[in-house]
ROLO-16248 format. One record per residue: residue in three letters; z, x, y of N, C-alpha, C in turn. Coordinates in steps of 0.05 Angstrom, whole numbers, plus 5000, padded with zeros to 4 digits. Atoms other than C-alpha are relative to their C-alpha. Example, Ala and Ser with C-alpha at 12.3 -4.5 7.8 and 13.67 -1.06 7.14 Angstrom:
# ROLO-16248
ALA500050184976515652464910500050185024;SER499949844976514352734979501449855022;
END
This chain:
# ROLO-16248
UNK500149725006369206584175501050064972;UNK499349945026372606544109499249774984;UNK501150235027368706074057499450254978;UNK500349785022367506243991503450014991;UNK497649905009372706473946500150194992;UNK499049705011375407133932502350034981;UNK497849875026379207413871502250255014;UNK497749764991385707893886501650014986;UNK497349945018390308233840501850115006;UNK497949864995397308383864501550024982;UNK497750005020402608673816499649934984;UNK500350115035398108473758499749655000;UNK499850324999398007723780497649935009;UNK504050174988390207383796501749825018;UNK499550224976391207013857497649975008;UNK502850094990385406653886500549885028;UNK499250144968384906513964497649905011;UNK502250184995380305953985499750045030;UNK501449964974376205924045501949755012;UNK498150204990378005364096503050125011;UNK497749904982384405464133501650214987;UNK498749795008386106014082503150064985;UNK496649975012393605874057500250124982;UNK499049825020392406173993500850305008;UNK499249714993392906904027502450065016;UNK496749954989399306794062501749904973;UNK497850115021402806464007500350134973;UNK500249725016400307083958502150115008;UNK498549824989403007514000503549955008;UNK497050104986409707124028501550034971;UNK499049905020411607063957500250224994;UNK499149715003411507713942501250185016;UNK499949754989413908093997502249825013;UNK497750134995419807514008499749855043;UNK501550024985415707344077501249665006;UNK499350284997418206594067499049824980;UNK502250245027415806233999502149845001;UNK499350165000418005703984504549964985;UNK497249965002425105933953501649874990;UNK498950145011430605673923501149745013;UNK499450204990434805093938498349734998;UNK500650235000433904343949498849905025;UNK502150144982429904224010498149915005;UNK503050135000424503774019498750115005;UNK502049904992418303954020498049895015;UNK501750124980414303864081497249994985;UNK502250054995407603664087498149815022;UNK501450194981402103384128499250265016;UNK499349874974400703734194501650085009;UNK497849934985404904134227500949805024;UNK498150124978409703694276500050185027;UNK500249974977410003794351501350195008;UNK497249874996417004104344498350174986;UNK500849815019413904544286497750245015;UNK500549814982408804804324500750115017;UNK498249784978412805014386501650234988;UNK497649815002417705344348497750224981;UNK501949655026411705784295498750145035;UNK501449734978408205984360501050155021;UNK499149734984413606194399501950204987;UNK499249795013415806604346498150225007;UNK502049754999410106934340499350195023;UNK499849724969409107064416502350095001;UNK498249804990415407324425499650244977;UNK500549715024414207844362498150115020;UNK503249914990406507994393501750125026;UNK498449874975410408094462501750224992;UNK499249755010415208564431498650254994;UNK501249875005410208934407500050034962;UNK499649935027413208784327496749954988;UNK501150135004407208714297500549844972;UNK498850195030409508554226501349774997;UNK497350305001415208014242497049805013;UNK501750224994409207674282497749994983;UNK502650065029403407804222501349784981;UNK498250175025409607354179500449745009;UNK501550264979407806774225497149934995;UNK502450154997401406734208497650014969;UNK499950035027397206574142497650184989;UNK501449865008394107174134500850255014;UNK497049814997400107704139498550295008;UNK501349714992395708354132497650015021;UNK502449994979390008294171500850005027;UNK499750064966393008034230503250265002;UNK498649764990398408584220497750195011;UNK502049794988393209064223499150025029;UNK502150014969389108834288502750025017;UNK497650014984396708674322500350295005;UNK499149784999399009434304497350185015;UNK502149874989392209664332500549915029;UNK499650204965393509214399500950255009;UNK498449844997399309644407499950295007;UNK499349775008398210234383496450175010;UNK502249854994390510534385498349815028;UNK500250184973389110004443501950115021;UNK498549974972395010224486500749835015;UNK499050334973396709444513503250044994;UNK497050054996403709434530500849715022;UNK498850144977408208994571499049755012;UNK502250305004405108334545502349755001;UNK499150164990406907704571497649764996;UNK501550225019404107074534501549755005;UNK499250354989404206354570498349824988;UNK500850265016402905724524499549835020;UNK499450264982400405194557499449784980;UNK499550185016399604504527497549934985;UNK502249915021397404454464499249644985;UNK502050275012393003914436499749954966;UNK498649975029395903714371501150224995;UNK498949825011396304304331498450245013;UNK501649764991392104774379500950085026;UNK498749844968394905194437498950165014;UNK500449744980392405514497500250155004;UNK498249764986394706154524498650195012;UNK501449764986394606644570501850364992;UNK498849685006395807394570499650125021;UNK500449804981397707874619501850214987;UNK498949755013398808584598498550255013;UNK500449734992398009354615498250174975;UNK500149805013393909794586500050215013;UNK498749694987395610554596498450184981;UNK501749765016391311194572499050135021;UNK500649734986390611874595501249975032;UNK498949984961394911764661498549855003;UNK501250254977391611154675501449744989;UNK499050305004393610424673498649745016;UNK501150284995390609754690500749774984;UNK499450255011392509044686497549844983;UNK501250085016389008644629500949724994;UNK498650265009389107864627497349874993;UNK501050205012385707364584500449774994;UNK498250125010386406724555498149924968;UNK501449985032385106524473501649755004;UNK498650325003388005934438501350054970;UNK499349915037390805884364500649664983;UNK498650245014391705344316501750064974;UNK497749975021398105194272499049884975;UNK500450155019396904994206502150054977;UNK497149905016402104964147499450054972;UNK500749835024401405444086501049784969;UNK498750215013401005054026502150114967;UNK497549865020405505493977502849925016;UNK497050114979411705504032499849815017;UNK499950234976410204944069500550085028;UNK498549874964411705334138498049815016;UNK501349974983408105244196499450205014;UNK500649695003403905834207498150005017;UNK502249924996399106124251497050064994;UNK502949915020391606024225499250245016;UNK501449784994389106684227497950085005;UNK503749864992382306934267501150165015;UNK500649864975381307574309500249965021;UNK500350104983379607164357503349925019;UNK498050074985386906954370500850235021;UNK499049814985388807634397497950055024;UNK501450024970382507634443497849834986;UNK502450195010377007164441497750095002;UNK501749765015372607714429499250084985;UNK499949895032374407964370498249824976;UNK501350125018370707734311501450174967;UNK498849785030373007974228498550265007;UNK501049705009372408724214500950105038;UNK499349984976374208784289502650175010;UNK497549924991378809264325499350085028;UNK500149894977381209534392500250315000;UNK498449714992382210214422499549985026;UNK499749904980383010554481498750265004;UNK500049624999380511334502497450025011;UNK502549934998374811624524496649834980;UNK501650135014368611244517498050124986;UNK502249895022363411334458497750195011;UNK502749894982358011484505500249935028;UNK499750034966357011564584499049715007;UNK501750284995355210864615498250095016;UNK502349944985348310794640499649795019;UNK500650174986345710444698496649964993;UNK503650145003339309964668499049985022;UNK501250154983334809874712496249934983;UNK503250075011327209474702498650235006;UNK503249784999320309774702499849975036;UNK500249914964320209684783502650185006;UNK497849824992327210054792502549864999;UNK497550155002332209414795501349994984;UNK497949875013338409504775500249724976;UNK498250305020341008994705502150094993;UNK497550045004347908874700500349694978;UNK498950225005351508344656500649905012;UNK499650114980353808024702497649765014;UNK501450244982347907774739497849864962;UNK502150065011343407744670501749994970;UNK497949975022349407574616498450014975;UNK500149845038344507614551499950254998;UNK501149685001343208334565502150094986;UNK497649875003350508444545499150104980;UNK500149875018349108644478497750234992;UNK502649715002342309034482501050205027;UNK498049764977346009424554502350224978;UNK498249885013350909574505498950144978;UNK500949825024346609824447498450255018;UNK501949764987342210224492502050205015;UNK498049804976348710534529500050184973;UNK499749905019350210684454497750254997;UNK502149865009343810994432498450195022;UNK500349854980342011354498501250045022;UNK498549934985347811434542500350315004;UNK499549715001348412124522497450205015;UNK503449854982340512304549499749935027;UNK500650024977341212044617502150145017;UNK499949824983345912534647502449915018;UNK498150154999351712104652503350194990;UNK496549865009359612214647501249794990;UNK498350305013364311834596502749965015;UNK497650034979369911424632502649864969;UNK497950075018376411194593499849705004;UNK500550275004375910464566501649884979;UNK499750175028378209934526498249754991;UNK502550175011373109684474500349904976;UNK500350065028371709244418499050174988;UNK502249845020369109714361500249824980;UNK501750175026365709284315499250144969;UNK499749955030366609274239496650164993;UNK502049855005361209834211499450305015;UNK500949864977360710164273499950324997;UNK501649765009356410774267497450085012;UNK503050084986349610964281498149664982;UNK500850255003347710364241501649775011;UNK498350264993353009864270499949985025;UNK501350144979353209464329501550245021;UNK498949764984355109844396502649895011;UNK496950144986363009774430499049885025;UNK500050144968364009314481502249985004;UNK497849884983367609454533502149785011;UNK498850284991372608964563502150155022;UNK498449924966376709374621498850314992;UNK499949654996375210104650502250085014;UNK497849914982381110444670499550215013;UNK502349784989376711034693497250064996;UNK503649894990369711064725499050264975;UNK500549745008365811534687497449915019;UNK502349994972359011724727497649904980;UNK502250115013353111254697497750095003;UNK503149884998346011554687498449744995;UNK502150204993340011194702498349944974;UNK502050065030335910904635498149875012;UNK501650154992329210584656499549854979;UNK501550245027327409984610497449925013;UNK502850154985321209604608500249745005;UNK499950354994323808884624499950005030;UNK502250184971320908464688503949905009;UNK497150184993328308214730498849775002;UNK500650294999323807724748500649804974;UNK500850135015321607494684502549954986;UNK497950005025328407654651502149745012;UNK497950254978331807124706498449745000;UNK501250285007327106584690500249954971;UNK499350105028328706664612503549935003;UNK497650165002336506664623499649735008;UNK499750155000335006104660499149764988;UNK502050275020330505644608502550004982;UNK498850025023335505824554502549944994;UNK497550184991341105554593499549714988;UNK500250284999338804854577500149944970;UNK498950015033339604944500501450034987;UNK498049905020344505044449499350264981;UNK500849715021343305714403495949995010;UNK502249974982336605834447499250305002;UNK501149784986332406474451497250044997;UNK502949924989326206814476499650255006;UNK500749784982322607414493496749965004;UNK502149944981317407604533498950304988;UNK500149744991312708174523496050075008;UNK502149994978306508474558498450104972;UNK501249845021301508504500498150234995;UNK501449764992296809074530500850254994;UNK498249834998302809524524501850004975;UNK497849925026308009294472502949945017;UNK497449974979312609224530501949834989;UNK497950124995319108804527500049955034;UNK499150084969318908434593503149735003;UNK497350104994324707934580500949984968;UNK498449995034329507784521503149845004;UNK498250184990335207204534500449874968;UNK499450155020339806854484501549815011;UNK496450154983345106274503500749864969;UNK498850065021348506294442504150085004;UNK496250014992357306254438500550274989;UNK498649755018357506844385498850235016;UNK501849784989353307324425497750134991;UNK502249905022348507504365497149955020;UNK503450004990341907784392498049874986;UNK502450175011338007214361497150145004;UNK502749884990331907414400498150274982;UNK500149605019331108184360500649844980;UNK498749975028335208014301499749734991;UNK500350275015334507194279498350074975;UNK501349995023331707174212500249614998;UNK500050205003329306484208496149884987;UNK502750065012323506104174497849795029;UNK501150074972318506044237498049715006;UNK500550155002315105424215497449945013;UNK502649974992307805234241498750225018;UNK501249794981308205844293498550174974;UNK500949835020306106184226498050004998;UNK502850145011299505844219498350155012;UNK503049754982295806364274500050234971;UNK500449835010297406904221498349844969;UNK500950105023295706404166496849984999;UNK502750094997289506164199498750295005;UNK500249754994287806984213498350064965;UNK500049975030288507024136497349934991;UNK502050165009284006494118497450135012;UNK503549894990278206824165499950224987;UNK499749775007280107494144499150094971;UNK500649995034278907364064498449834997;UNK501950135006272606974075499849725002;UNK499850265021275606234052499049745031;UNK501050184986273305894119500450235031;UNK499149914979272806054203500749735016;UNK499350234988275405614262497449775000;UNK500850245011269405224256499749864979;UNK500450135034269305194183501749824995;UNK497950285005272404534145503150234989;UNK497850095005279204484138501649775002;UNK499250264993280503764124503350044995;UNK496950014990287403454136500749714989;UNK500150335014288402934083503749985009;UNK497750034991294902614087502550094984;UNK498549745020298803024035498350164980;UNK501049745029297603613982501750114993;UNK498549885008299703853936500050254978;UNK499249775014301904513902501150084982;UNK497649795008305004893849501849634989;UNK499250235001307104163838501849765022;UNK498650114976310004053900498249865018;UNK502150174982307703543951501249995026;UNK499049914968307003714026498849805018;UNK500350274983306603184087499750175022;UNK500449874980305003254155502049895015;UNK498050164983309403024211499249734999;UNK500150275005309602244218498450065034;UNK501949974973303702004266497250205000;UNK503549845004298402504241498149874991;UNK502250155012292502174231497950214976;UNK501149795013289202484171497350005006;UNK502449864987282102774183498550144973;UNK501749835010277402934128497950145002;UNK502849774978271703304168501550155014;UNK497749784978277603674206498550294987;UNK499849835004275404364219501850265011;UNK498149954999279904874217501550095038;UNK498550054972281104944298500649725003;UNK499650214999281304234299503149984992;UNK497550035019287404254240501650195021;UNK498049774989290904894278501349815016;UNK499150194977290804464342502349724993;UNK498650275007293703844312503250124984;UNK498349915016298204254270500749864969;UNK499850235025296303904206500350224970;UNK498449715020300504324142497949984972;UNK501050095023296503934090496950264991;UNK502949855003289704264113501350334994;UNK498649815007294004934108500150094971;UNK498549965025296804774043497449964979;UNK501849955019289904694012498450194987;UNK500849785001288805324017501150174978;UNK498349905017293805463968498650204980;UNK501049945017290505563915497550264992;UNK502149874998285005993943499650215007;UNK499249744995288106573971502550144975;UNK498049875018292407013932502450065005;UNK496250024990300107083924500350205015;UNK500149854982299707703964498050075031;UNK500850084973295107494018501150055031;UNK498050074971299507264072501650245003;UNK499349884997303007824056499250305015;UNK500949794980298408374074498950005021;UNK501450104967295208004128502750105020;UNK497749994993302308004154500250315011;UNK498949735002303608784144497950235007;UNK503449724974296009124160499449855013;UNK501250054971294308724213501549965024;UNK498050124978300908444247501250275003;UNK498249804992305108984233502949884994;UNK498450124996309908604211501750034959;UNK498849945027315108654140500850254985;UNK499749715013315509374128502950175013;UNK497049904995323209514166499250255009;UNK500149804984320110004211498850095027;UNK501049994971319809764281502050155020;UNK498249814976322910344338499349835025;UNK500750104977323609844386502250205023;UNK497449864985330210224423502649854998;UNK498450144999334909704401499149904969;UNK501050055032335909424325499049825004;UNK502450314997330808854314500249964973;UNK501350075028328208464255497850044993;UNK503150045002321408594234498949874984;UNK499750255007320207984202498750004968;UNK500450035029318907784126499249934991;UNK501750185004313307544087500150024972;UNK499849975017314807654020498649844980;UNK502150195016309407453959502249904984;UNK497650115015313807013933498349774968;UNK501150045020308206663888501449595000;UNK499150255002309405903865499249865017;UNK500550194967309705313919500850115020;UNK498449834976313705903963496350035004;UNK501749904985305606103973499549785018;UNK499950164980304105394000501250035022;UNK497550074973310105324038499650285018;UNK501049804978308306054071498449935008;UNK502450024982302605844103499949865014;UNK498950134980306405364141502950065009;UNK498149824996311305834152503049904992;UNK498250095004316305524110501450284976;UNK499649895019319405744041502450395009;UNK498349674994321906614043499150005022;UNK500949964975318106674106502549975027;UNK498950014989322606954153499250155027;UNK501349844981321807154232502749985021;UNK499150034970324607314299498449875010;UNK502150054978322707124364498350235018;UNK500949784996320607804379497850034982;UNK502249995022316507774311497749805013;UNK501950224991312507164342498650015023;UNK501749954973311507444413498150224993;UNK500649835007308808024380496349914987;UNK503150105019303507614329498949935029;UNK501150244979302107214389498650315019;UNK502149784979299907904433498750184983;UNK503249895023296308194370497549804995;UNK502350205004292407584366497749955022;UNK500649954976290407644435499150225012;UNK501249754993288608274445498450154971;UNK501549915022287308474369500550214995;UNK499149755004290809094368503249974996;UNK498050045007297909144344502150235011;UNK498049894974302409424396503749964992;UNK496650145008310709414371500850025024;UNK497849994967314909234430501250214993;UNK497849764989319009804459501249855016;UNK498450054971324609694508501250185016;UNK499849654987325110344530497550144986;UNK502049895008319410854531500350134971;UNK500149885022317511184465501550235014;UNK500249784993317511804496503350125009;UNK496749984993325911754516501250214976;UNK498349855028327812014441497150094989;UNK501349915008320912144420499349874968;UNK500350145013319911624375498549824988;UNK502750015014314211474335499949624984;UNK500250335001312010644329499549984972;UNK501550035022309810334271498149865012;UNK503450034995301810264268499649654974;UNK501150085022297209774234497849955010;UNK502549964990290709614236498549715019;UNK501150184993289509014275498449824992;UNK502250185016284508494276497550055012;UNK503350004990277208464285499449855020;UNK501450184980273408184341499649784998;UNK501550255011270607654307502749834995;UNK497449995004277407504286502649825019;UNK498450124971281107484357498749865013;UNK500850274984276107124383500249774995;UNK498950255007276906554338502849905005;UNK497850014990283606644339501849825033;UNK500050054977283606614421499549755003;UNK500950244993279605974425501749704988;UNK497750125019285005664371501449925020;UNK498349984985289405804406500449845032;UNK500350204976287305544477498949815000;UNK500750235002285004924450503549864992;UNK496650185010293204814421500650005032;UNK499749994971294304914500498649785012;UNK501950084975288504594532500949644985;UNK500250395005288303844483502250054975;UNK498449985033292504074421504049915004;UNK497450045004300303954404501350195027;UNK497849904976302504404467498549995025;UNK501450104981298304044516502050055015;UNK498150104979304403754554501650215004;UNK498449824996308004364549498050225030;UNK501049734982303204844576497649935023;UNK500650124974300404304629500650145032;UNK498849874981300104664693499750315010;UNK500249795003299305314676497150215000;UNK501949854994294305734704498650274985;UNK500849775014289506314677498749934965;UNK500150015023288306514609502049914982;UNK497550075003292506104574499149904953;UNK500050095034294305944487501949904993;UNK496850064998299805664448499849894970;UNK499450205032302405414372502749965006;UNK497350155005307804954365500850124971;UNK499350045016312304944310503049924992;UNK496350065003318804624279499950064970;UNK499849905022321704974213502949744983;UNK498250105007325804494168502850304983;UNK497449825006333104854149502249884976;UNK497850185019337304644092502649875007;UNK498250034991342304264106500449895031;UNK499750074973340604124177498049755004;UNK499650265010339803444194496949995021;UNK502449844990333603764251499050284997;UNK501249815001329004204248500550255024;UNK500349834977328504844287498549965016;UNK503050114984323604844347499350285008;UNK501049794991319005384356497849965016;UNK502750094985313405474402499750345013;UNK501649724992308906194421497849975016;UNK501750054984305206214470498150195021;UNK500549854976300606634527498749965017;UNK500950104978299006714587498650225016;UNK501549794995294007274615501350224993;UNK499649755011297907924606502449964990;UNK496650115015305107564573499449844984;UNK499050315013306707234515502150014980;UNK497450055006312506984493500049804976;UNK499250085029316106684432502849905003;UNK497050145002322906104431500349974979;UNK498750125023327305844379501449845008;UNK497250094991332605354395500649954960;UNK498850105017336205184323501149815006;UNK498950234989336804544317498549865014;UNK501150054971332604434371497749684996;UNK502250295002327803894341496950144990;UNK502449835002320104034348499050185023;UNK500949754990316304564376500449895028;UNK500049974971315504254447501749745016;UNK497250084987322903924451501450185012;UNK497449774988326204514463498150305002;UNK500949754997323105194448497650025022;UNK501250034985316904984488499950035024;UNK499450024974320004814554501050275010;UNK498249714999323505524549496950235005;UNK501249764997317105944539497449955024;UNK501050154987313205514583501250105031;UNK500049994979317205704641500850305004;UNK499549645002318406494626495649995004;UNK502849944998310006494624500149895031;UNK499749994963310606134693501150145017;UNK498849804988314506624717499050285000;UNK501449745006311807204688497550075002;UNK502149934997305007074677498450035021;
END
């Protein structure tokens, strides 16, 4: 959470505090404010790791301060004095936790357990509040101490930077979700919802007719009508929940938590392309980030329906027309490959190439469409790049920017600026399919009265090629094995996006299935039908 380096002038002095475990910002501060620098006298100066002894004795300083309630004497424990004063004196104070009681258990080197049990109290009410967090010691390298590394997280494992508590009357009444048949969603049974339950309590709690109860919530750094919504973490009074109807499937939404269980940073949604609906929407990620809506990532061959759209759309060939598939090309001076194992294909026409997922036949195109192409294909037909989708929850609406150079190649295999959700991809994928450009909602328009963004679709001629693309990557193409099994009208593009720095690719894969289609990511994940595949593969079995 802290890389990078930051400049800070105290008292006229430049101090610089490095990312990584942060010491420069306690040892600013300790010097100056007599906190514990390093000081006069003749005593050796430690180093290394903090010692066994060393840690016991910094962290049960600190808890016993935090227990007190000091928050200052316990911010001087840890290596980043103001901040964690701050959030401490908030614990206390606009939180309302009292009568805290903090048990270490055993700590693993320099990293400690703990639990918490404490009271919070507001408005004549009170309820017990226990958690457990962890903390690691590390030792400041101005005073040599052994100090508390400083995250949010220590005080609850919730918290994140920019992060505070309170207590009081909540922001807005809580609502009781329920799907498009009437069933009720809770966190609880459908834990990604937590963060869109919580934006939508935000953004329409107040229209369903609801009463606010007294809570204690994270409020998240920004928080506004543009910032994320509070989450709640104890109610110490009921307030009376009004009913919000969404448009998500329980079914469908209980067969995506469960695909996206089996991944690491994993998401998906679902939506009914006739409509625009939102039928599911699942992440299983640690930080909670609504991937699904909000990921900005470079979508990698799922791109190629809008690419191959393009190409029909501006004349330069149709699915039967050539698009050979030599075994590199190149651009702009850059030279592009296909995955290992592609057999190159110079009579490949371009359903043939889609199916196979060959980038080369893509990338020959370079030259023949214009730097703004992809872009407006993208923006009048998808609907997609213009930062003005009212879905009922914040989203991405994904990025195609004419970036010009080898960035045009590399867009057309959805590399380079090209950035998307998985919401952006279930979306192409049910405009491609139907040919009309429908923005998901997850709540009716008609709740706030809130006006979509339009565009103009595609042509007939268009989606039908499209269509037949499409259920040839299904029927013999790269997502055979995936979408084996699967009944009806069925389509599908693989894709894996390379990431800088990452040692695999992402895995994407879009797919449909008579009136659903859906869109994964895992990061990380490999190729399209290692991971993302098996995920949307079994939300269309479910749903479709």
């Amino acid at each position: 959470m802290r890389r990078g380096v930051k400049g800070a002038v105290i008292g006229g002095v430049c101090a610089v505090m490095l990312g990584g475990a942060g010491y420069g910002g306690y040892n600013i501060v300790s010097a100056l404010s007599g906190d514990g620098g390093t000081g006069g006298g003749s005593a050796a100066v430690k180093s290394g790791p903090p010692s066994a002894d060393e840690v016991k004795e910094a962290t049960g300083k600190f808890f016993a301060a935090w227990e007190k309630g000091d928050a200052s004497t316990a911010a001087a424990y840890t290596n980043f004095p103001e901040a964690a004063r701050e959030l401490l004196t908030a614990y206390g104070g606009d939180a309302h936790i009292g009568h805290v009681r903090i048990t270490p258990g055993t700590a693993t080197g320099t990293t400690v357990p703990f639990a918490v049990k404490a009271t919070v109290s507001s408005s004549g009410k009170s309820r017990p509040l226990t958690y457990e967090s962890h903390l690691t010691v590390v030792r400041g390298q101005t005073s040599h101490r052994a100090l508390v590394d400083w995250e949010p997280s220590v005080v609850h494992p919730q918290l994140r930077k920019g992060d505070t508590l309170r207590t009081g009357e909540s922001a807005a009444p809580d609502i009781e979700a329920v799907d498009r048949d009437g069933k009720v969603l809770t966190k609880d049974k459908y834990p990604s919802l937590g963060p869109v339950l919580d934006e939508l309590r935000k953004r329409y709690g107040d229209r369903t007719g609801g009463r606010p109860g007294v809570e204690l919530v994270i409020r998240h750094a920004g928080t506004a009508e543009e910032g994320a919504a509070d989450t709640t973490l104890l109610t110490l009074a009921k307030g009376r929940p009004g009913k919000l109807r969404t448009t998500l499937s329980a079914s469908a939404q209980a067969a995506a938590e469960a695909a996206v269980q089996k991944y690491v940073n994993a998401s998906v949604v679902a939506v009914k392309p006739s409509t625009g609906e939102v039928l599911a929407v699942a992440n299983h990620r640690e930080d909670g980030f609504n991937a699904a809506f909000l990921g900005e990532r470079a979508p990698g061959s799922t791109m190629k329906i809008i690419s191959a759209a393009t190409l029909i759309d501006n004349g330069l060939t149709t699915a039967n027309g050539p698009a050979p598939c030599p075994p590199s090309a190149v651009s702009e001076s850059q030279t592009f490959r296909n995955l290992k194992d592609l057999a190159p294909d110079g009579h490949a026409t371009l359903a043939e190439s889609f199916a196979r997922s060959c980038n080369t036949a893509f990338v020959k195109f370079a030259d023949e469409v214009k730097v703004d192409s992809l872009t407006k294909e993208a923006q009048d037909r998808f609907g997609l790049g213009r930062n003005n989708w009212k879905v009922g929850v914040p989203s991405f609406d994904g990025r195609v920017p004419a970036a010009g150079g080898p960035d045009t190649a590399a867009a057309l295999i959805g590399q380079g600026q090209v950035q998307m959700s998985p919401l952006n991809m279930a979306s192409v994928t049910a405009t491609a399919l139907t040919g009309t450009f429908r923005q998901p909602v997850i709540v009716p328009l008609g709740l706030d009265h809130r006006t979509p963004a339009r565009a103009r679709g595609l042509s007939s001629s268009t989606v039908q090629q499209l269509r037949a693309m499409m259920n040839r990557t299904a029927r013999s193409g790269t997502a055979a094995g995936v979408m084996a099994g699967l009944r009806g009208d069925i389509g599908a593009k693989t894709g894996s996006a390379e990431v800088d720095g990452n040692a695999r690719s992402d895995s994407w894969f879009t797919g449909y299935r008579n009136d659903v289609a859906g869109a994964a990511m895992v990061q990380d994940g490999g190729h399209g039908i290692d991971a993302a595949g098996p995920i949307v593969a079994r939300v269309l079995r479910s749903a479709g």
